[in-house]
N, C-alpha and C positions, 0 to 999 in steps of 0.2 A: 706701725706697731704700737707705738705710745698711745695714738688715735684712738686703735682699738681699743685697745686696756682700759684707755677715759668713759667711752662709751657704752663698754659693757658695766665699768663700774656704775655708772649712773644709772643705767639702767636696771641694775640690779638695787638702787635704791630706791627707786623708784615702784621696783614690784613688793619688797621689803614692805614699804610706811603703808602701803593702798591698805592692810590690815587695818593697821591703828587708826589711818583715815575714818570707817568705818567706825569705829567703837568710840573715837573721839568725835565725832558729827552726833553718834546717838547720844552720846551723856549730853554734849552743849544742852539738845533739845531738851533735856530730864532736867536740868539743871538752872537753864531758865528758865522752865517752868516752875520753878523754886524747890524742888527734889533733887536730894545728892543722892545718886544711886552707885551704890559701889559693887551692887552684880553683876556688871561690865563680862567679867572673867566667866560667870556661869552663865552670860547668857547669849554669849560666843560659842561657849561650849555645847549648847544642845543645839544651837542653830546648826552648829557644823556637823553633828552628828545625826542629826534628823533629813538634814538637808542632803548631804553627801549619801546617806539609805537609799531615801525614796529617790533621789536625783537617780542613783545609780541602777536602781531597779527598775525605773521606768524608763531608761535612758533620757531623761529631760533635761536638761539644764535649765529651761525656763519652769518646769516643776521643783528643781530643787530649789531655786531660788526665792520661789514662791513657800514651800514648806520651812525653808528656812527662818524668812521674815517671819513667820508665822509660828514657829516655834518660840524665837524672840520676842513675837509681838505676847504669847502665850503668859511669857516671863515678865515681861511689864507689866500687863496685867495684875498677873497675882503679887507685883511690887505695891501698884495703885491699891488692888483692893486693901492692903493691908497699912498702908500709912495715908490716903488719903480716906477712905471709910473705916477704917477701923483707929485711925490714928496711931498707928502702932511707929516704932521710932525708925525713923530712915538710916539712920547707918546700922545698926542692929539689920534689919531689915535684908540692907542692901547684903550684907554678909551672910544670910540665908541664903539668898539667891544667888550666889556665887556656891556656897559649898551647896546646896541643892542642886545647880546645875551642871555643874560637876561631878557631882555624886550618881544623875541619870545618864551621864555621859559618859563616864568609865561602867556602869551596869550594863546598859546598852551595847558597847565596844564589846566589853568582856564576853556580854551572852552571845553577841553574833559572830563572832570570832570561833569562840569556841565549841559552836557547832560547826564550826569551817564551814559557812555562809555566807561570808565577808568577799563584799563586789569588789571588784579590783576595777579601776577605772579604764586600765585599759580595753579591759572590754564590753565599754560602754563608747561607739566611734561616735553618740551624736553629743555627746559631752566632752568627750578629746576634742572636737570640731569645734564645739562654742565654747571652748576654752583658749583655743590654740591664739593666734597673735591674729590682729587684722590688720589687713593693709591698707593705710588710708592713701589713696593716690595724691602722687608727688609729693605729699611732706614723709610718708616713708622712704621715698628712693633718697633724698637727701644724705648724703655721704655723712657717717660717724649721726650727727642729728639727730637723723630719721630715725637709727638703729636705737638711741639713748630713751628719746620720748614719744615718738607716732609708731612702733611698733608691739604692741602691747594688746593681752587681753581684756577682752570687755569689763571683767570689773575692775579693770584699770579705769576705764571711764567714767563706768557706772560709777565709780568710787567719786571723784572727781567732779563729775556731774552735781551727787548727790548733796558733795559740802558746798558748792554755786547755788543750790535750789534752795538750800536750809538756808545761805548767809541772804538769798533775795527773800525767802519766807521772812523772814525776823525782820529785813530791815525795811519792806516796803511793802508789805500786807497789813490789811486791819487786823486779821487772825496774829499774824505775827506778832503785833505791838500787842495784843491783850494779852499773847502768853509771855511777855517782857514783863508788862504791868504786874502779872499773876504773882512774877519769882522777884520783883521788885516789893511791890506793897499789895499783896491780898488783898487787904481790908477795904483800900481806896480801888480796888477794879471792883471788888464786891459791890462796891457803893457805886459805881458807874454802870451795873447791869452786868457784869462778865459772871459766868455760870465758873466758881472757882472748881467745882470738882471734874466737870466736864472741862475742859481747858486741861487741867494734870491728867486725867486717864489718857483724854488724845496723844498730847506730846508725849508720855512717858513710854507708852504701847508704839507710836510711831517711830522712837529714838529707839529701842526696846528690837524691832523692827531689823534696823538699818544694823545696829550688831549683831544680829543674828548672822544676814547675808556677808557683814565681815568673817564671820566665824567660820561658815562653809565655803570662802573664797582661800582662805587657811585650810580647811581641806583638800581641796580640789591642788593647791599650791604643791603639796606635798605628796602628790598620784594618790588620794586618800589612804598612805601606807599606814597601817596599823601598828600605832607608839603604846601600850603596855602601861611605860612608867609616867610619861614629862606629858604625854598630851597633845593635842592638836593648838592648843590655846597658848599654852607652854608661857603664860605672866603677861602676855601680850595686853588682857584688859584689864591689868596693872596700869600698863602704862599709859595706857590710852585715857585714865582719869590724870594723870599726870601731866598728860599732854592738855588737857582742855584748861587744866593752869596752865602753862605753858605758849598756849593760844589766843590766852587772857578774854577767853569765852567769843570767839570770835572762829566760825566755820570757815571761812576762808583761808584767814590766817593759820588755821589748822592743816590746810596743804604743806604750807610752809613749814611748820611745824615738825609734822608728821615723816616729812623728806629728812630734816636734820637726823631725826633720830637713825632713821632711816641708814643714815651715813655708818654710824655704829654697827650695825646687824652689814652690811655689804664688806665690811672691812672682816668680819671675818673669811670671809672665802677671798677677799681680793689685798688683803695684806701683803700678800710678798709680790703679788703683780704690781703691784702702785710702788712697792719698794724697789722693783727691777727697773721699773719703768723711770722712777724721781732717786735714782742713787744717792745724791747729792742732797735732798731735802726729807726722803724720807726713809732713808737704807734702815733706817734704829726702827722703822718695822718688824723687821725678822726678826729681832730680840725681844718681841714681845709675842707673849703665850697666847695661843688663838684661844685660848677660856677666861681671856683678859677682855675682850672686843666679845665675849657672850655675855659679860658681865655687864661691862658698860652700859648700855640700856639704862638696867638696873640703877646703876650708881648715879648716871645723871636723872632718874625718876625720882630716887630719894635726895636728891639737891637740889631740885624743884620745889618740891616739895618741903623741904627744910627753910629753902628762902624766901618761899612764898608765905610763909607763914612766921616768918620773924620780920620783914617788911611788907606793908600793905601800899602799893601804889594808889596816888590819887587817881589816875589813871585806868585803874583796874575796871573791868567791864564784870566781876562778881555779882552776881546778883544778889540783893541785900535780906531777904526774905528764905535765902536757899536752906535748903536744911532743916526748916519751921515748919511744925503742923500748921494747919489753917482754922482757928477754932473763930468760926462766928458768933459765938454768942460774945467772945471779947474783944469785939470790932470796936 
């Protein structure tokens, strides 16, 4: 019985962070490429709603997926044109593209809803299907294990996969080190040949990209039910820049990361199980208000955030250029 309770909890944290996996993989990219993009939030938001449509309409999953990236990569996009061609300021910027994407995200909701047009997923069986859990032989049948981490849906992996690809991208490609170089010193990859605009549209549009398919995995997470007021995104690409301090700009590390939080969001549904189960260590569960553990996220994002910024580690993997237009004529 305890068995169970540990492994359903884990696993429910596990399906939790794969979100913020996702949105924290895309910002790293933006971010060492030397763009702080804080549309994270808006640009989850139309991936999930563009993606979860057309997914459902065509019954695809590998269409939604694809519309998804591509709405986000959409949002990158018009991030790049506007700070790295037009110089316009990147957190101004970034905060466009969140309330812009958000803003086409509840219109869209609204107007398809409200013609009572709105796909319900269940009746869509080849997206239930490549949604549902896969079974990887033998390390699923593993008792408790198998159930916690090998039986899970594909953007469980995809997700996974995705932040393995990005941490070998950066650390052991040429492309990788130039877009390091890019969000490190501009001036000096300029002076080495690296094309600095071309370099930021790719990563930003690609990181841009990978939060989109977070955004409609946050769909599909939720039988794409129809939320009104909080959203499908519901602060998630909040945290997910908080996490990439938090990860100290390192994709990997961001698994790790992303699970802790992870821990938070699973305690709401499994508080009084984990106190039935650990009487003795953790019974002062039930005395706590299940809109305490919806907060929390929240509360350790803003104390990241607080401490990351009144101490700077030697240590820190920040790229030193982030946040800087790139003006060559003052190379």
């Amino acid at each position: 019985m305890v068995l169970d309770i540990l492994a359903g909890f884990v696993y429910s944290i596990i399906v939790y962070n794969i979100p913020l996996l996702y949105g924290t993989v895309g910002e790293i990219l933006n971010e060492k490429a030397g763009s702080l993009n804080l549309g994270v939030e808006g640009t989850m938001a139309v991936g999930a709603i563009f993606g979860y449509l057309l997914g459902c309409r065509t019954d695809s999953l590998f269409l939604g997926i694809l519309t998804a990236a591509a709405a986000g990569a959409l949002c990158g996009l018009l991030f790049a044109f506007f700070t790295v061609t037009l110089q316009a300021n990147q957190n101004v910027t970034g905060l466009t593209v969140t309330t812009l994407g958000l803003g086409v995200y509840y219109f869209v909701a609204h107007a398809v809803h409200s013609r009572s047009n709105w796909p319900m997923m269940q009746d869509c069986p080849s997206i239930v299907k490549g949604f549902s859990e896969i079974h990887i032989p033998l390390l699923s049948d593993i008792p408790y294990i198998g159930k916690a981490f090998f039986s899970h849906n594909l953007f469980i992996y995809l997700g996974i996969f995705l932040a393995v690809l990005v941490w070998w991208y950066m650390k052991h490609t040429t492309a990788g080190l130039r877009m390091r170089a890019v969000g490190e010193n501009p001036g000096a990859a300029d002076s080495c040949g690296v094309n600095i605009p071309r370099s930021k549209y790719l990563h930003i549009t690609a990181g841009c990209a990978i939060m989109g398919v977070g955004g409609y995995y946050m769909a599909l997470h939720i039988n794409g039910e129809y939320l009104a007021s909080s959203g499908w995104i519901n602060g998630y690409g909040w945290i997910a820049v908080a996490l990439v301090i938090f990860a100290n700009w390192n994709p990997a590390r961001a698994i790790l990361g992303t699970f802790v939080f992870g821990i938070f969001k699973a305690l709401e549904v499994y508080a009084g199980s984990i106190a039935f189960a650990f009487p003795a260590l953790f019974g002062w569960l039930k005395a706590v208000p299940p809109k305490v553990f919806t907060a929390l996220p929240f509360l350790i994002t803003a104390l990241v955030l607080v401490l990351s910024s009144a101490r700077r580690s030697k240590k820190s993997n920040q790229p030193a250029a982030i946040g800087v237009n790139y003006y060559r004529e003052d190379r």
